[in-house]
LOLOGU-194503 format. One line per field, with one value per residue (C-alpha): residue number from 1; x, y, z; residue in one letter. Coordinates in Angstrom, 1 decimal, padded with zeros to 4 digits. Last residue first. Layout:
num = NUM:...
xx = X:...
yy = Y:...
zz = Z:...
residu = a:...
// end
This chain:
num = 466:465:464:463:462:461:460:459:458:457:456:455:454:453:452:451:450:449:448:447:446:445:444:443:442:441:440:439:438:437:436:435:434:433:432:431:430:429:428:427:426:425:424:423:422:421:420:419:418:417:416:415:414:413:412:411:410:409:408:407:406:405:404:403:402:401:400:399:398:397:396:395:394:393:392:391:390:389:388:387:386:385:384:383:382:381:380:379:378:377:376:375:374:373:372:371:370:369:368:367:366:365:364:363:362:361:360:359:358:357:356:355:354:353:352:351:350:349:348:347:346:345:344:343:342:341:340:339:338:337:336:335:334:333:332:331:330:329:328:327:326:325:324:323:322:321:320:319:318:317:316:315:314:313:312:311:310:309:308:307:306:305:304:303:302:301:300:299:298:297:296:295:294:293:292:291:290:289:288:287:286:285:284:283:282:281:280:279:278:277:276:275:274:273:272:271:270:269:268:267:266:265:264:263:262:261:260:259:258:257:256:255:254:253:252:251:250:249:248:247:246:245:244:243:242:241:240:239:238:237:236:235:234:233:232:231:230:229:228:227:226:225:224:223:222:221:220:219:218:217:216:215:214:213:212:211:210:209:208:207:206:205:204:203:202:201:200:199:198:197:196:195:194:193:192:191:190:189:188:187:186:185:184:183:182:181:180:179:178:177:176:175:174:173:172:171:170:169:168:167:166:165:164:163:162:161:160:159:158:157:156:155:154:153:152:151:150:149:148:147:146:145:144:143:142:141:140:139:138:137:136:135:134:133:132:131:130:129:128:127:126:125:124:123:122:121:120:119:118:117:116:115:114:113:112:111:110:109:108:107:106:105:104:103:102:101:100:99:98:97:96:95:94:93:92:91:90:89:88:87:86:85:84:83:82:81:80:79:78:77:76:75:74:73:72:71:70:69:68:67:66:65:64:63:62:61:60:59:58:57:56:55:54:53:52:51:50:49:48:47:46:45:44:43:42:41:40:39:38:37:36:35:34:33:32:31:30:29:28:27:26:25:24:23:22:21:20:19:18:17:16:15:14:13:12:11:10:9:8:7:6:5:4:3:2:1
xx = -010.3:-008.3:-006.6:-002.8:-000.1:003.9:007.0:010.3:013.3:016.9:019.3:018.6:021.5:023.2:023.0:022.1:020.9:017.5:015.2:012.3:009.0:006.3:002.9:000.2:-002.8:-005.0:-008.3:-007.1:-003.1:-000.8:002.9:004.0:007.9:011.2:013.4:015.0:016.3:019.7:019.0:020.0:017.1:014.0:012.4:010.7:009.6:006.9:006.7:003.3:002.8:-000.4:-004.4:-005.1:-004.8:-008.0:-006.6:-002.9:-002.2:000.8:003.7:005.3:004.4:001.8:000.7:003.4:002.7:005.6:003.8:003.7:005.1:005.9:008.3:009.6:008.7:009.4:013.1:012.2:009.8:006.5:004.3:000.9:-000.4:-003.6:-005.9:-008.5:-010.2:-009.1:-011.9:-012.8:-010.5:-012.6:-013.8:-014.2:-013.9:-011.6:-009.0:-009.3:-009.0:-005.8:-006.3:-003.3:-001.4:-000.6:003.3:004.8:008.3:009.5:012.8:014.8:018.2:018.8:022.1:025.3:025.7:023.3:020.8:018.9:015.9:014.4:010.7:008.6:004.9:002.8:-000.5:-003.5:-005.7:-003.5:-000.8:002.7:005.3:008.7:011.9:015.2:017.8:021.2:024.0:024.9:023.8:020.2:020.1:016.4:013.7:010.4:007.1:003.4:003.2:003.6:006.6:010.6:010.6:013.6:013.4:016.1:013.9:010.5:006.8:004.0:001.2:-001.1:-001.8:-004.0:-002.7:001.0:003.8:007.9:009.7:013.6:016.3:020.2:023.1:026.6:028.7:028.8:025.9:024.4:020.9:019.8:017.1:014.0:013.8:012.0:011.3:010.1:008.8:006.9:004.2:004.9:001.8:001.6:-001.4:-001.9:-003.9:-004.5:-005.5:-003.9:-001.4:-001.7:000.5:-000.6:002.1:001.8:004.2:003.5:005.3:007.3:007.8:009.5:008.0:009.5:009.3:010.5:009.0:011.4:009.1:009.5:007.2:005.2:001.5:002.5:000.9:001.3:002.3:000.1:000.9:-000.5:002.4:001.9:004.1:000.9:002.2:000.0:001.1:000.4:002.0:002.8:004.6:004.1:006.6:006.7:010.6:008.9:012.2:011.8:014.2:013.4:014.4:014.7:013.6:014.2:016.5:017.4:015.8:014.4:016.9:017.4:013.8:012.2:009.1:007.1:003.5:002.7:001.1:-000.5:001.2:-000.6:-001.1:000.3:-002.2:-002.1:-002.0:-003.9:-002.4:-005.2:-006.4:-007.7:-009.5:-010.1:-013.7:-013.9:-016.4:-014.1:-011.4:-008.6:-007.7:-006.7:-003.2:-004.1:-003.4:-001.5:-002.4:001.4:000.6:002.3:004.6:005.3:008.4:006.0:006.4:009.5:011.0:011.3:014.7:015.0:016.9:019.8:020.1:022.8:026.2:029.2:029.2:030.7:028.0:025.8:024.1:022.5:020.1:019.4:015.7:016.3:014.4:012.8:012.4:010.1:011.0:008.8:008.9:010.5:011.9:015.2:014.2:012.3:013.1:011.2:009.6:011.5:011.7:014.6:014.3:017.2:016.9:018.0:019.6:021.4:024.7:024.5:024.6:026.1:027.5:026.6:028.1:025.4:026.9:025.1:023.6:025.8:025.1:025.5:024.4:023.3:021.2:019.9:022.2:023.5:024.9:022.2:023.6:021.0:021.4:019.2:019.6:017.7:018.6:017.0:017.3:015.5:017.9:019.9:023.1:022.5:018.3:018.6:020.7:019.8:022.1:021.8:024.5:024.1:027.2:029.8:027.9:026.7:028.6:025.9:026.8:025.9:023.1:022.0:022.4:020.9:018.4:015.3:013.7:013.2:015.5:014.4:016.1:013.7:014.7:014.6:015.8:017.0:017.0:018.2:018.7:016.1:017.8:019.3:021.0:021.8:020.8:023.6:023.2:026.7:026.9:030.1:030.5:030.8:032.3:030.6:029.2:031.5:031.6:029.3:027.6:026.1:023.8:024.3:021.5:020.3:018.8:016.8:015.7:012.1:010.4:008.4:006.0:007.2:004.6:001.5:-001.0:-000.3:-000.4:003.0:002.3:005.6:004.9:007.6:005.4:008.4:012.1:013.7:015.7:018.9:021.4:025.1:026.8:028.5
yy = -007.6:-006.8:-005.8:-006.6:-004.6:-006.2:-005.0:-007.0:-006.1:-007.5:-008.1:-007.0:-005.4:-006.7:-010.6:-012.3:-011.8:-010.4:-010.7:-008.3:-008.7:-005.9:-006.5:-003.6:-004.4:-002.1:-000.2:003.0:003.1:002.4:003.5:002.2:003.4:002.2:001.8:-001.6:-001.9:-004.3:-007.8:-010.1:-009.5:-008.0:-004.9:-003.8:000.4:001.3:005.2:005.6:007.6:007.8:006.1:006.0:002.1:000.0:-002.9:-004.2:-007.7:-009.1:-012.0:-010.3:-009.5:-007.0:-003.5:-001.3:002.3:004.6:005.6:001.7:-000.6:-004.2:-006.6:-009.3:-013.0:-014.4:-015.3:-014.0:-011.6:-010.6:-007.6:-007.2:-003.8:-002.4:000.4:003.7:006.1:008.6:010.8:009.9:012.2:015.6:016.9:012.8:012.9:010.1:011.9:015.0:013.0:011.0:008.1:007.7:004.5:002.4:001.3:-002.3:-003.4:-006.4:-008.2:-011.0:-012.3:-011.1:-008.8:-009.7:-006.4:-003.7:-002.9:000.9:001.8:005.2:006.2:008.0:007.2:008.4:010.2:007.8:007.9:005.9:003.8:004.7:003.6:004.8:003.8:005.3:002.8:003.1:000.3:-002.9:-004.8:-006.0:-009.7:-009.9:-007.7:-009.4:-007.9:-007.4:-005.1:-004.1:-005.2:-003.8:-000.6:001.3:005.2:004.6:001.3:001.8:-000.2:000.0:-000.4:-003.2:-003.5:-001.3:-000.9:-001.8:-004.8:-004.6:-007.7:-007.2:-009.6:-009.1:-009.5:-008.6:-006.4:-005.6:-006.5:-003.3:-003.4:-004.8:-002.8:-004.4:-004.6:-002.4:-002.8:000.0:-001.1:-003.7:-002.5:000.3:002.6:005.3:007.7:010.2:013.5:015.8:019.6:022.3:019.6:016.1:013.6:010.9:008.7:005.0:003.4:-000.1:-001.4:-004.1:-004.9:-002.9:-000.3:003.3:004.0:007.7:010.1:012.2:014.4:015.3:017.4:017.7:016.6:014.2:010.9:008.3:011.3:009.7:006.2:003.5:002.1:003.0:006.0:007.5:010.6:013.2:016.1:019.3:021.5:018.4:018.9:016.4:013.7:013.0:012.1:012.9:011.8:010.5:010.2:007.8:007.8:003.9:003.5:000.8:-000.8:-000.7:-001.2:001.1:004.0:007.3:006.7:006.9:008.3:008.3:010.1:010.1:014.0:014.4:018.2:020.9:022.7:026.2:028.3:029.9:034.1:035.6:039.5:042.2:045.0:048.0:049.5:053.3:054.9:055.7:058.3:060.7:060.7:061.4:057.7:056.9:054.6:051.2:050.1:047.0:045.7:044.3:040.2:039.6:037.1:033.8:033.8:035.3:037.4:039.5:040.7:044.7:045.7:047.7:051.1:051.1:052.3:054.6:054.2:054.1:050.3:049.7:046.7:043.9:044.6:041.3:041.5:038.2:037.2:036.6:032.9:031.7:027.7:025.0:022.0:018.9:015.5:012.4:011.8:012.7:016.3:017.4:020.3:020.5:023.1:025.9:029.1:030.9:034.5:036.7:039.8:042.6:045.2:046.2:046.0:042.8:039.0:038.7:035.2:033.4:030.6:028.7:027.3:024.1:022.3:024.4:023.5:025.9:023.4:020.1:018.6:015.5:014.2:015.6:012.8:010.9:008.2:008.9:012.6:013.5:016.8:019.0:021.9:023.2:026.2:028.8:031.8:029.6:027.7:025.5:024.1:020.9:020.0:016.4:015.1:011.7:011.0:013.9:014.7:015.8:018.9:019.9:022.7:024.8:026.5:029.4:030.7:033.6:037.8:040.7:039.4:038.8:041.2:039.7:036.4:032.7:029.9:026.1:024.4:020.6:019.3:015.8:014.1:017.6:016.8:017.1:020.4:021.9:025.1:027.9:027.0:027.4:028.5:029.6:031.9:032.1:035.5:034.9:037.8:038.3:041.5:043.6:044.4:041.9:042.8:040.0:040.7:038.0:035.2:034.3:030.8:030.7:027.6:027.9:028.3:025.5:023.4:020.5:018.4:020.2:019.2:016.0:016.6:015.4:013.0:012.0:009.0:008.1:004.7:002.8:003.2:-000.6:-000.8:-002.5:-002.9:-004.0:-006.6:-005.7
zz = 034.9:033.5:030.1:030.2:030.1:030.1:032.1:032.4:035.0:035.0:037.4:040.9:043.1:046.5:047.7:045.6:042.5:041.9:039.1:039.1:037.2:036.4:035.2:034.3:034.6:032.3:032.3:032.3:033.0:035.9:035.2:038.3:039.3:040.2:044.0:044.7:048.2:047.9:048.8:052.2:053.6:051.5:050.1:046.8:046.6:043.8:043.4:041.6:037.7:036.5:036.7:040.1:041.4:041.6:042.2:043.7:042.4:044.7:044.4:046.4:049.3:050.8:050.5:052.1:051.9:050.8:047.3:046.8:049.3:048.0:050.6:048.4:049.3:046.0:044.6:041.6:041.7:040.4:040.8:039.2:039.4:038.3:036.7:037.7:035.9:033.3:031.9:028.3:026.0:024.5:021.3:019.7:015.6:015.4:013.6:015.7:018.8:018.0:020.0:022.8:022.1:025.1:024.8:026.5:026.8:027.0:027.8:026.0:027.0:030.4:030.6:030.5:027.6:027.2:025.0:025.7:024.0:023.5:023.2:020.7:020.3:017.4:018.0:017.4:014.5:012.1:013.9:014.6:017.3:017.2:019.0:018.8:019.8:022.3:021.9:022.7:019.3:018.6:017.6:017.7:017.3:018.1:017.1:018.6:017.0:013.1:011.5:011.2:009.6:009.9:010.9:014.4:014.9:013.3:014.5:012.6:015.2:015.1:018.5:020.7:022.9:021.8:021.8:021.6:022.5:022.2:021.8:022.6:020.4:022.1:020.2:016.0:013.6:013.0:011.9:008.1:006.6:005.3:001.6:-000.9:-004.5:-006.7:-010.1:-009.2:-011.9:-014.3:-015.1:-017.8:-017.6:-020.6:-020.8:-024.1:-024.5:-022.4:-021.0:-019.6:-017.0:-015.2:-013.7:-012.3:-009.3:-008.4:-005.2:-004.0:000.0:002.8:004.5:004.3:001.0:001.3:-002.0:-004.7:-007.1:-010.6:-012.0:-008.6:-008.8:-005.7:-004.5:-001.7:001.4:003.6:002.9:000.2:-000.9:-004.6:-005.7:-007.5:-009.7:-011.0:-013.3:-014.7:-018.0:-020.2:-023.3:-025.5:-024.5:-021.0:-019.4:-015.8:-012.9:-009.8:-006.9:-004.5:-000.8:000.7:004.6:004.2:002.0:-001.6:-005.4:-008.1:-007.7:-009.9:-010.9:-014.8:-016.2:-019.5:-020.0:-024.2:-024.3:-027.9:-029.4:-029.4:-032.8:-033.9:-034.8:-038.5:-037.7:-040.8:-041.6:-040.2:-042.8:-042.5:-044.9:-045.1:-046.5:-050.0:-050.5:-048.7:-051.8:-050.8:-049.2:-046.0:-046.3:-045.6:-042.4:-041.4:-038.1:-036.5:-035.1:-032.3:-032.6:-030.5:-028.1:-024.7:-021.8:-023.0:-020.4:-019.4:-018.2:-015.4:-016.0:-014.3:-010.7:-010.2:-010.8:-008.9:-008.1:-011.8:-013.4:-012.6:-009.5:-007.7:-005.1:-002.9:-001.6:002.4:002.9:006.3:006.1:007.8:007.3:006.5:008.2:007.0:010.0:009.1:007.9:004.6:002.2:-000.7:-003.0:-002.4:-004.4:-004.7:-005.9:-007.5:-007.8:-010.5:-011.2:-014.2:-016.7:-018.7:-018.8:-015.4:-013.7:-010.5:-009.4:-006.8:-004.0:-002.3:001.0:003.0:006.8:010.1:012.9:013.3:015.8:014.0:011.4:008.1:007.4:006.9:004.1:002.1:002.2:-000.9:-003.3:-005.6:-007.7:-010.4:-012.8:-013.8:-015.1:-017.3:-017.3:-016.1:-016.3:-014.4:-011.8:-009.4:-006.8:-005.0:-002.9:-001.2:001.8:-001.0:-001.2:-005.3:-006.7:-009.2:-012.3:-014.7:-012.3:-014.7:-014.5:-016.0:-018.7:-016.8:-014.3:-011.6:-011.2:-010.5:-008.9:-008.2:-005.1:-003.7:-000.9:001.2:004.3:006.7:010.4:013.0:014.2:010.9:011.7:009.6:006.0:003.8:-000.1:-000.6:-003.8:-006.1:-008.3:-012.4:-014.7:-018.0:-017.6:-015.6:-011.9:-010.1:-006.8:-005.1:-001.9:000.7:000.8:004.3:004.4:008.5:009.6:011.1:014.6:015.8:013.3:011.2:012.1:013.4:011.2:012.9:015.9:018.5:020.9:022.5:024.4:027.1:028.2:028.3:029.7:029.8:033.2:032.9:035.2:034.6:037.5:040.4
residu = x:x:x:x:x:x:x:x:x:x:x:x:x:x:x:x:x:x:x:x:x:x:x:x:x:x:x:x:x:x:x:x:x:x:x:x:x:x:x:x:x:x:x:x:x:x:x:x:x:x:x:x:x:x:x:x:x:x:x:x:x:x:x:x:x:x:x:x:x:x:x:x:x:x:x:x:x:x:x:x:x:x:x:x:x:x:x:x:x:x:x:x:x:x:x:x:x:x:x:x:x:x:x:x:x:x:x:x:x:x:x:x:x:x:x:x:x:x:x:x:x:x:x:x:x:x:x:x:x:x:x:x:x:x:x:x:x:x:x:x:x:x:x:x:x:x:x:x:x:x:x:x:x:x:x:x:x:x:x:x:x:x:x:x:x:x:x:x:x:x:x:x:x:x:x:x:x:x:x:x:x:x:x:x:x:x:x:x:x:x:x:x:x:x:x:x:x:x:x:x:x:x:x:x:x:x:x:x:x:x:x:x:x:x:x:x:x:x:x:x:x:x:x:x:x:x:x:x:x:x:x:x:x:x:x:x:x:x:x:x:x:x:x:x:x:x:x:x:x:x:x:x:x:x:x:x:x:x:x:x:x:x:x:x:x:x:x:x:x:x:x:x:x:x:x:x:x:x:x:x:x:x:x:x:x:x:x:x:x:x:x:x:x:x:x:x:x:x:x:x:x:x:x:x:x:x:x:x:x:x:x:x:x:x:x:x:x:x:x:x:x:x:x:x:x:x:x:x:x:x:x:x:x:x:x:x:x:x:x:x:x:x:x:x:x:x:x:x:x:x:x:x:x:x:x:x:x:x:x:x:x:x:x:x:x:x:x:x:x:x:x:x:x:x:x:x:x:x:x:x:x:x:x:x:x:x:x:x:x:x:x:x:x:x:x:x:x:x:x:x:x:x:x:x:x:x:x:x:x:x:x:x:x:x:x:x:x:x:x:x:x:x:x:x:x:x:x:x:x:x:x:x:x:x:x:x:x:x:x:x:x:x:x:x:x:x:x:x:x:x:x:x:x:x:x:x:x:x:x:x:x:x:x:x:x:x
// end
């Protein structure tokens, strides 16, 4: 007996777009700290308790209210991030950012530390510390919806009661004192008061500069950049150049996923209160196409849409827009996706095996997208056809338990949906599958039997009829 394959089509997952992300949220629970004399330093895991698309990479910014109790004084990066940014330790803002290029942290995981924070006290008080995030994607590129328990830290013996909370000082620059001449005797002179001259300091002329952790790689390729502005700047706008949804950023300093290959112009405005500058660098970013596996048999693939023109990704690599041919695929599962603006994505898997027919097809309708098109309702589904082919010919065809004729055989005017589709003949195993019959569309299915049991391969293409 031989290996079967059946290539599983038409499993669309249509999942909205302002709904990425959505479902309930990862949960980062932050114990209290309680630290017994100034000086001393308590570690901090910051774990997230499950990670169920995976986790491609962070970013967080750590605050405490009030100031002046206690500081981040270091922060252990995981081994899992290549890429890992800190900025601002020790201090009380600090930085952390992180990016699992290697995807690690895979799809399903559990109970994950993406740091520890050390913490160390300044002096005796309360106080609590905040993190804010500003990133956290999964492996799709999607973002992550997190739940955050703010962490109390007590400097000082547990014994005592709440310290007075320290008041911080909003701002470095002097206040002016009014000095007031002493009131004179004499009432005909009234009192003067007089108010010392503050000089203002001047801005400084913003000069926008940048720099990126990594300028070349493979698809999809996470960036890490990095503002170097002189001047100042208070607001930003970066342009990463490849034109997709998520193509600019007013973060400081942002990380962005290039996920189709070619080279790509990134430009950075930056200003504060007074001045603006744009710096541009062109080709800056260069992005290859990701090289599959290359270990057991190498099959091919055909994968085409409706319409075409889809960006097509094979577990998140880029490899064309439809109709393409993947070629030398190893034995092994795939995640397919299908993507095309104003229609939902499509998700399917594909499974190569080995002895099996060199090239097969498989064929994906994409549903429009009805808010992006500006349609309030689908058109009603009407009817569609089956083509059935097989080799040798002369195949019994029932459909739904009815037979219909021999193979070769167009059935019309088929109900749009799923149809049990039954093949019988002498000699051959009974071969049991389905019709996928869509609106407007043929939809052709070959079987290759071998004699005198099991068939050997089938392939399934849609064409517009009539």
């Amino acid at each position: 007996m031989k290996n079967l394959i059946i290539t599983s089509f038409l499993t669309m997952c249509m999942v909205l777009l302002f709904m990425c992300g959505a479902g309930s949220a990862v949960k980062i629970s932050l114990e209290d700290i309680h630290i017994s004399t100034v000086g001393q330093k308590v570690d901090l895991p910051i774990t997230v308790d499950a990670a169920p698309a995976g986790i491609s990479g962070y970013k967080f910014n750590t605050s405490f209210e009030p100031t002046g109790i206690a500081r981040v004084s270091a922060v252990t990066m995981p081994e899992w991030a290549p890429i890992k940014v800190i900025e601002g330790t020790p201090g009380e803002k600090v930085l952390v950012s992180a990016v699992d290029l290697n995807m690690k942290i895979e799809a399903g995981a559990g109970k994950t530390e993406i740091c520890k924070l050390s913490i160390e006290g300044l002096s005796e008080g309360n106080t609590s510390m905040s993190l804010a995030i500003a990133e956290i994607t999964d492996d799709t590129g999607s973002p992550i919806a997190v739940e955050i328990t703010p962490v109390s830290v007590k400097v000082g013996s547990k014994n005592s009661g709440p310290l007075p909370v320290q008041t911080p000082q909003t701002s470095s620059t002097p206040v002016p004192t009014p000095v007031v001449i002493p009131e004179i005797t004499d009432n005909t002179v009234p009192a003067v008061e007089i108010t010392p001259t503050v000089t203002p300091t001047p801005v400084p002329t913003v000069v926008a500069g940048f720099k990126a952790q990594l300028q070349e790689g493979s698809a999809p390729m996470t960036v890490l950049f990095t503002d170097n502005s002189t001047g100042y700047p208070t607001k930003f706008l970066w342009d990463f150049g490849d034109g997709s949804s998520d193509n600019t950023s007013p973060l400081q300093n942002p990380q962005h996923i290039y996920r189709i290959p070619g080279v790509y112009t990134v430009s950075l405005t930056a200003s504060n209160s007074v001045y603006t500058n744009s710096t541009q660098k062109a080709g800056f970013i260069s992005v290859k196409p990701m090289h599959l596996p290359t270990r057991g048999a190498k099959n091919n693939v055909t994968i085409f849409s409706v319409p075409d023109g889809a960006e097509v990704y094979l577990n998140n690599a880029y490899q064309g827009l439809t109709p393409v041919e993947l070629s030398n695929l190893s034995t092994r599962d795939y995640q397919l996706r299908l993507h095309k603006e104003g229609y939902y994505d499509v998700v399917s898997p594909i499974r190569i095996l080995d002895n099996v027919l060199p090239t097969f097809i498989s064929g994906f309708e994409m549903m429009p997208h009805l808010a992006e098109i500006g349609k309030l309702s689908a058109d009603p589904p009407q009817t569609g056809a089956a083509y059935i082919v097989s080799y040798p010919e002369l195949v019994n065809v029932r459909i739904n338990g009815t037979m219909v004729g021999k193979t070769d055989i167009m059935i019309m005017n088929l109900a749009v949906g799923t149809h049990n589709l039954t093949l019988e003949k002498a000699g051959y195993e009974p071969w049991n599958d389905t019709l996928e019959i869509k609106n407007g569309l043929a939809v052709i299915q070959t079987y290759h039997f071998e004699e005198p049991y099991f068939p050997l391969n089938r392939t399934v293409e849609y064409v517009q009829y009539p």
